[in-house]
C-alpha positions in Angstrom: 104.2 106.9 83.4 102.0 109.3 81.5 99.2 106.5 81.2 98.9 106.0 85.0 96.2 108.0 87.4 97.5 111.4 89.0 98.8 110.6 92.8 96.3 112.5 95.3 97.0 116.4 95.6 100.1 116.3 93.1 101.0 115.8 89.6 103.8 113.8 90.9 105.1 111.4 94.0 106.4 113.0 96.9 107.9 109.9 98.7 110.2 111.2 101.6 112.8 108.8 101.5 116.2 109.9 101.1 116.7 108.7 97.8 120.5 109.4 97.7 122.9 107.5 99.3 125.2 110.0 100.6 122.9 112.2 101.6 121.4 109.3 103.5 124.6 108.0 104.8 125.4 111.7 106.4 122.1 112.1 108.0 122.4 108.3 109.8 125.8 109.6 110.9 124.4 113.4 111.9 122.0 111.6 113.6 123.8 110.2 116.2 124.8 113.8 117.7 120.7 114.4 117.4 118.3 114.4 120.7 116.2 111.3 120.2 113.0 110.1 119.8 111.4 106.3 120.3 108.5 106.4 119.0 105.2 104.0 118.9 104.2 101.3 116.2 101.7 104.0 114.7 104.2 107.2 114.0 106.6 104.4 112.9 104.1 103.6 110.4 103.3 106.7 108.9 106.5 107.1 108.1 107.2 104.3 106.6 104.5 105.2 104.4 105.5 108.9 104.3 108.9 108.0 102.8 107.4 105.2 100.6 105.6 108.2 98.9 101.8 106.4 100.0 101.0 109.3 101.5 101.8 112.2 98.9 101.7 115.0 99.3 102.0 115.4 102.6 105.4 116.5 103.6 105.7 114.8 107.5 103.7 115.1 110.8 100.4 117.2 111.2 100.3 120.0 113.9 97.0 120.1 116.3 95.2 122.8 114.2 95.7 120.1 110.8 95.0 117.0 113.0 91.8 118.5 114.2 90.8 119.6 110.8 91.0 116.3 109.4 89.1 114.4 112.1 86.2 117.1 112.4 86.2 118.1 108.6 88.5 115.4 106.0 90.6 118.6 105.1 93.6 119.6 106.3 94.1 123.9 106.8 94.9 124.2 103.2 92.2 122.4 101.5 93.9 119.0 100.9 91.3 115.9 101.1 92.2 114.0 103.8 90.8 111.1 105.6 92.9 110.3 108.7 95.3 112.4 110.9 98.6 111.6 109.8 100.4 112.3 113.7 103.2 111.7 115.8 102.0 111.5 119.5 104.4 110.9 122.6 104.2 110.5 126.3 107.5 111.7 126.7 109.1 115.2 125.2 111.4 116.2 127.7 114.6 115.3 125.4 113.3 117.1 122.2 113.0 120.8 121.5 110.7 123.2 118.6 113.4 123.6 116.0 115.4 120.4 116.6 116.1 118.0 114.4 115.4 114.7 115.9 116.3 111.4 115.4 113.4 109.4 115.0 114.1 105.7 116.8 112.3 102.5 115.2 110.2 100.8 117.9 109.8 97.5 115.7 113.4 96.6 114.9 116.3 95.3 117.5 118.5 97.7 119.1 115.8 100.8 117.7 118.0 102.1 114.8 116.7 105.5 113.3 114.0 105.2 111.1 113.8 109.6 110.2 114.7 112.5 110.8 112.0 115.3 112.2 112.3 118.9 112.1 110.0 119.4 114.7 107.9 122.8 114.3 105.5 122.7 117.3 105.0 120.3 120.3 101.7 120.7 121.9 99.8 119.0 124.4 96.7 118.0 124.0 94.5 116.9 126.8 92.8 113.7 127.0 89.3 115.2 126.4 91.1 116.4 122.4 92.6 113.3 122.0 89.0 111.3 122.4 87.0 114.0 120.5 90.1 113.2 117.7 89.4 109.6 117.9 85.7 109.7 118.3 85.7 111.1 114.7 88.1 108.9 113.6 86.8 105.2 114.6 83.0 106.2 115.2 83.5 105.6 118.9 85.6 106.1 121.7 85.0 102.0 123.2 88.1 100.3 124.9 87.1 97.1 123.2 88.0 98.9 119.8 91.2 97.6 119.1 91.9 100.6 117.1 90.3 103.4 119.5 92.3 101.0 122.5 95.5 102.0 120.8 94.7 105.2 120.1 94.4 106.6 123.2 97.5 104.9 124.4 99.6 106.5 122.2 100.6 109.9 124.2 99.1 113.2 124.2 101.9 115.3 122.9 101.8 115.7 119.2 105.0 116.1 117.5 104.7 118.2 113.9 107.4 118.7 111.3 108.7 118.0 107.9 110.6 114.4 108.1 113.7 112.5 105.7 112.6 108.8 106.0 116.0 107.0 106.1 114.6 103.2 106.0 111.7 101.2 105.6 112.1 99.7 108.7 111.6 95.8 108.6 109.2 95.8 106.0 112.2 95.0 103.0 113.7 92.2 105.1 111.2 90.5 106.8 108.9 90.7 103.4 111.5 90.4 100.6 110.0 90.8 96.8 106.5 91.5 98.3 106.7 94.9 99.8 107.1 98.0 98.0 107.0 101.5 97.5 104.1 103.9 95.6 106.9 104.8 92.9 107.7 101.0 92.4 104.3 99.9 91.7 103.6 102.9 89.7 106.6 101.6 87.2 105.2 97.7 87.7 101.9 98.6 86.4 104.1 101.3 83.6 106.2 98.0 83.0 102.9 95.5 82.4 100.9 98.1 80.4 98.3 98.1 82.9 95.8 102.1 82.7 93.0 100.7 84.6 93.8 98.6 88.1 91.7 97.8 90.8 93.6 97.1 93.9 92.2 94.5 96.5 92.9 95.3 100.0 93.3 92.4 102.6 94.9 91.4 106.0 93.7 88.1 105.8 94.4 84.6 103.5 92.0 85.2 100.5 89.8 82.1 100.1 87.1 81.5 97.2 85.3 84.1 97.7 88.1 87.1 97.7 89.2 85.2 94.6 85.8 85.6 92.4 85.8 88.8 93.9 89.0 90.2 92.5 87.9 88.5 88.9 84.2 90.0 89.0 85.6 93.1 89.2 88.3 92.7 86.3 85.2 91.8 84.1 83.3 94.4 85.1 85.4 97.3 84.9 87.3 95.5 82.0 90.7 96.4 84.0 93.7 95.4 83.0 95.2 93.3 86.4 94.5 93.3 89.8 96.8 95.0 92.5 96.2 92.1 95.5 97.8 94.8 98.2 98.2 93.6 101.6 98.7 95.3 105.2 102.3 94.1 106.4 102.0 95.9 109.9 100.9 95.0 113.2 97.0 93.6 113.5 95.2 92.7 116.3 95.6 89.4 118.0 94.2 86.5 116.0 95.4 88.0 112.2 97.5 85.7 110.2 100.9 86.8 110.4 102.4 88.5 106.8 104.3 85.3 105.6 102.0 82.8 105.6 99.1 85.0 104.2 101.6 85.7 101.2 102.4 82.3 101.1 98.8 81.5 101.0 97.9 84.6 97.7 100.8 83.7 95.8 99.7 79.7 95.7 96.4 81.1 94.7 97.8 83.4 91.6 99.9 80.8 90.9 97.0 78.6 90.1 93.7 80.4 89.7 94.7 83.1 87.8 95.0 84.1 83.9 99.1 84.8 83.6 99.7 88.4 83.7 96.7 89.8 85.6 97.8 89.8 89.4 100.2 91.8 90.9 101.2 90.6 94.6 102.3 93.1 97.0 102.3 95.0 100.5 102.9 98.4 102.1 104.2 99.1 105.9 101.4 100.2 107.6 99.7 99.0 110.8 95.8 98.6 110.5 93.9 100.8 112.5 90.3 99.3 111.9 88.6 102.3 111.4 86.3 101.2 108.9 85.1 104.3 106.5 87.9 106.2 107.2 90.1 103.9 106.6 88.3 102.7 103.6 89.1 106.5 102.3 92.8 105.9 103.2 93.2 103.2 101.8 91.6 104.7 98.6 94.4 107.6 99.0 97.1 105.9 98.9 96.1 103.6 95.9 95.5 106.2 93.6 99.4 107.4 95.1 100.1 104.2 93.7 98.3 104.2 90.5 95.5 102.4 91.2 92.3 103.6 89.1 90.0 101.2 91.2 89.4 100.3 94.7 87.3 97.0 95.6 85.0 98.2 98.8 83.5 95.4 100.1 81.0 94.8 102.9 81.9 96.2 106.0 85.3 96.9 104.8 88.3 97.7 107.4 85.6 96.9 110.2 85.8 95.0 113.3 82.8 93.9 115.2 79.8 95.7 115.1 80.8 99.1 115.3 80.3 99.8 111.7 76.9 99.1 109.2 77.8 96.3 106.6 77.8 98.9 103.6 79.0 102.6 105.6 82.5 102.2 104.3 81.3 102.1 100.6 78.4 105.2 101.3 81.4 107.9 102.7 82.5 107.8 99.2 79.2 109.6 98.3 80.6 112.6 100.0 80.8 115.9 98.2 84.5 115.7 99.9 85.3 113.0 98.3 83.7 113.1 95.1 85.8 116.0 94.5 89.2 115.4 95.9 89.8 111.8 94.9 90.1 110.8 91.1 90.0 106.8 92.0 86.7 105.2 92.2 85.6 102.0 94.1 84.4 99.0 93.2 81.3 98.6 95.4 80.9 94.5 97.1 78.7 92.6 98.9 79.9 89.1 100.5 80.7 86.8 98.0 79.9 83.3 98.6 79.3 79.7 96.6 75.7 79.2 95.6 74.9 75.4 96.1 71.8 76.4 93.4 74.4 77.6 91.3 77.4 75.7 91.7 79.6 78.3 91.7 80.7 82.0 93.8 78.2 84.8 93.6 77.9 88.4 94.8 75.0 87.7 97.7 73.0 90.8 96.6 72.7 89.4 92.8 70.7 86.4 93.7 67.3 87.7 95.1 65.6 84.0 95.7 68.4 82.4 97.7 68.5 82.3 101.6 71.3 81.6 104.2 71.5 77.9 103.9 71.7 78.0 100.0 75.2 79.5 100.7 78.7 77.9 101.8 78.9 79.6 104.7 81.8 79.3 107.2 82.7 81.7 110.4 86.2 82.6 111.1 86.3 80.6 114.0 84.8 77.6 112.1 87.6 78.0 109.8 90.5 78.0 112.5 88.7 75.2 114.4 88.8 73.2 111.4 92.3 73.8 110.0 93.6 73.6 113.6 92.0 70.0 113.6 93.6 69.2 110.1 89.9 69.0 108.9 89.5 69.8 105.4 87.8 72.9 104.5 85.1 72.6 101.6 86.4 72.8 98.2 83.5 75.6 97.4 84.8 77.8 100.7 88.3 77.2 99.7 91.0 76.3 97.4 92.9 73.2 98.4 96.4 74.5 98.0 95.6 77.4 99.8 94.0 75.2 102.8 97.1 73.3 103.4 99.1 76.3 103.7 96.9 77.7 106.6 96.4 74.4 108.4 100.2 73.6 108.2 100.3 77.4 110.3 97.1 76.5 113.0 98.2 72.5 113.2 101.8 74.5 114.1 100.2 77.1 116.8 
């Protein structure tokens, strides 16, 4: 894969998932002699992604002094570029010693089988104060009505470091068959299709006309070879379009609306945490991990409400931080919308002498009001096929 981007930090993947079978099969057994962990939908995330290699190089769960770092600074103690504390935190350590290895139980699948295995190097506990001042930096604010701060400062305030051996993927391979995958097996899918330059398209949500001109306005413009359309499979806050119906939705659209051969459909475990320029830099991480060139940053990207300015998430990228740690570069977006003077999708910002009402424009809650009424939505807001899959889901709420 010598024509594909470097992964972040390393000149090769570092996923953490026990690769060989009876290695992995003796550790599930060794396991069940091992004090145990549950932990929360967060630390089960990271490592999910730890072990799918998204997160290379790091080798498990940051310690205080790292976590810190990161929030405060976007480095961990050893230089590394990083964007986001990558953490266990706990309420509860009284089962689990330094120096154990600990059997790390999966919150988000029946009977909470074990997801890792932690060597745990340090448990300290940080005080409420620390664990605000880590979020504060994070999300841009410590407000309850944050759905990502809310769950933040839920989580526990003992953080649990250590290298881990990621044994599953957790639900993501069952519940989202042929659509999720690992760093390493998109790096060969883009090896296998030819593809040097990719621009990856984040989303949670269905992707309507707009996302869809998007994704081709920045194919022409970069003059890449495909599009990575890479979607959050985690939890997201109440109101989100659950995972199979949103792929449903992108794969009718490809199917249609796209040249053969330039969309690759796919997802990674993670839970969104909304942080908005931060997250915008994760998510820019762990593309390049997957051999992204490209990153389409769009307006208020990874947002939620109004705790973030429309364009913040693309201007962090102008840091000397990150202009010198990451080797992808973004693809910088306003809205997208259909011109009625044009008769066709535009980026807003390109057309000077157009106001509001010369745009489709429709809210989110416009849209759901409408497909939960089995009212058609306009063929210049969205594609026809796609609209029948999302109203068959609200007419079924």
């Amino acid at each position: 894969m010598k024509n594909l981007i470097a992964p972040h930090g390393s000149d090769t993947l570092k996923p953490l998932f026990v690769g060989d079978s009876s290695e992995r099969n003796s550790l599930t057994e060794a396991s069940k002699e091992m004090p145990k962990l549950l932990l929360n939908s967060a630390a089960a995330a990271n490592a999910v992604m730890l072990g799918a290699g998204y997160f290379t190089p790091l080798n498990g769960f940051m310690d205080k002094k790292n976590a810190i770092n990161v929030a405060e600074n976007m480095v961990t103690e050893d230089g590394l570029f990083w964007p986001v504390p990558i953490i266990n935190l706990s309420k509860n350590v009284d089962e689990i010693s330094v120096g154990d290895d600990v059997a790390l139980l999966d919150p988000n699948v029946d009977g909470t089988p074990v997801l890792a295995i932690q060597k745990i190097s340090a448990i300290e506990e940080l005080t409420d104060e620390e664990i605000k001042h880590i979020a504060s930096k994070i999300f841009g604010t410590t407000d309850m009505e944050h759905p990502g701060v809310a769950n933040f400062l839920n989580l526990g305030n003992y953080m649990i470091s250590g290298s881990i051996k990621v044994l599953n993927y957790s639900y993501f391979p069952s519940e989202f068959p042929g659509t999720f995958a690992t760093a390493p097996e998109i790096r060969t899918m883009l090896s296998n299709a030819g593809w040097t330059t990719t621009v990856a398209f984040q989303t949670r949500n269905p992707m309507h006309r707009a996302h869809e001109e998007l994704c081709k306005m920045a194919l022409d413009r970069i003059k890449a070879d495909g599009v990575l359309i890479h979607m959050t499979l985690g939890k997201l806050k109440a109101g989100d379009i659950p995972g199979d119906i949103r792929n449903a939705a992108i794969a009718k659209m490809v199917e249609l609306y796209f040249p053969e051969n330039t969309v690759i459909i796919s997802g990674f475990g993670f839970d969104m945490l909304y942080a908005g320029p931060r997250e915008a830099l994760l998510h820019a991480v762990f593309r390049q991990n997957a051999g992204c060139t490209h990153l389409i940053v769009g307006r208020d990207h990874a947002g939620v409400g109004d705790y973030y300015g429309p364009f913040e998430a693309q201007e962090i990228f102008e840091s000397d931080v990150v202009k010198n740690s990451l080797k992808l570069k973004i693809f910088s977006a306003d809205h997208t919308a259909y011109s009625k003077k044009l008769n066709q999708v535009v980026m807003m910002r390109d057309v000077k002498d157009h106001d509001k009402d010369d745009f489709v424009l429709l809210s989110g809650t416009k849209v759901r009001e409408m497909l939960s009424n089995g009212e058609e939505l306009p063929k210049e807001f969205a594609r026809k096929e796609v609209a029948e899959i999302l109203m068959k889901y609200y007419q079924s709420l």
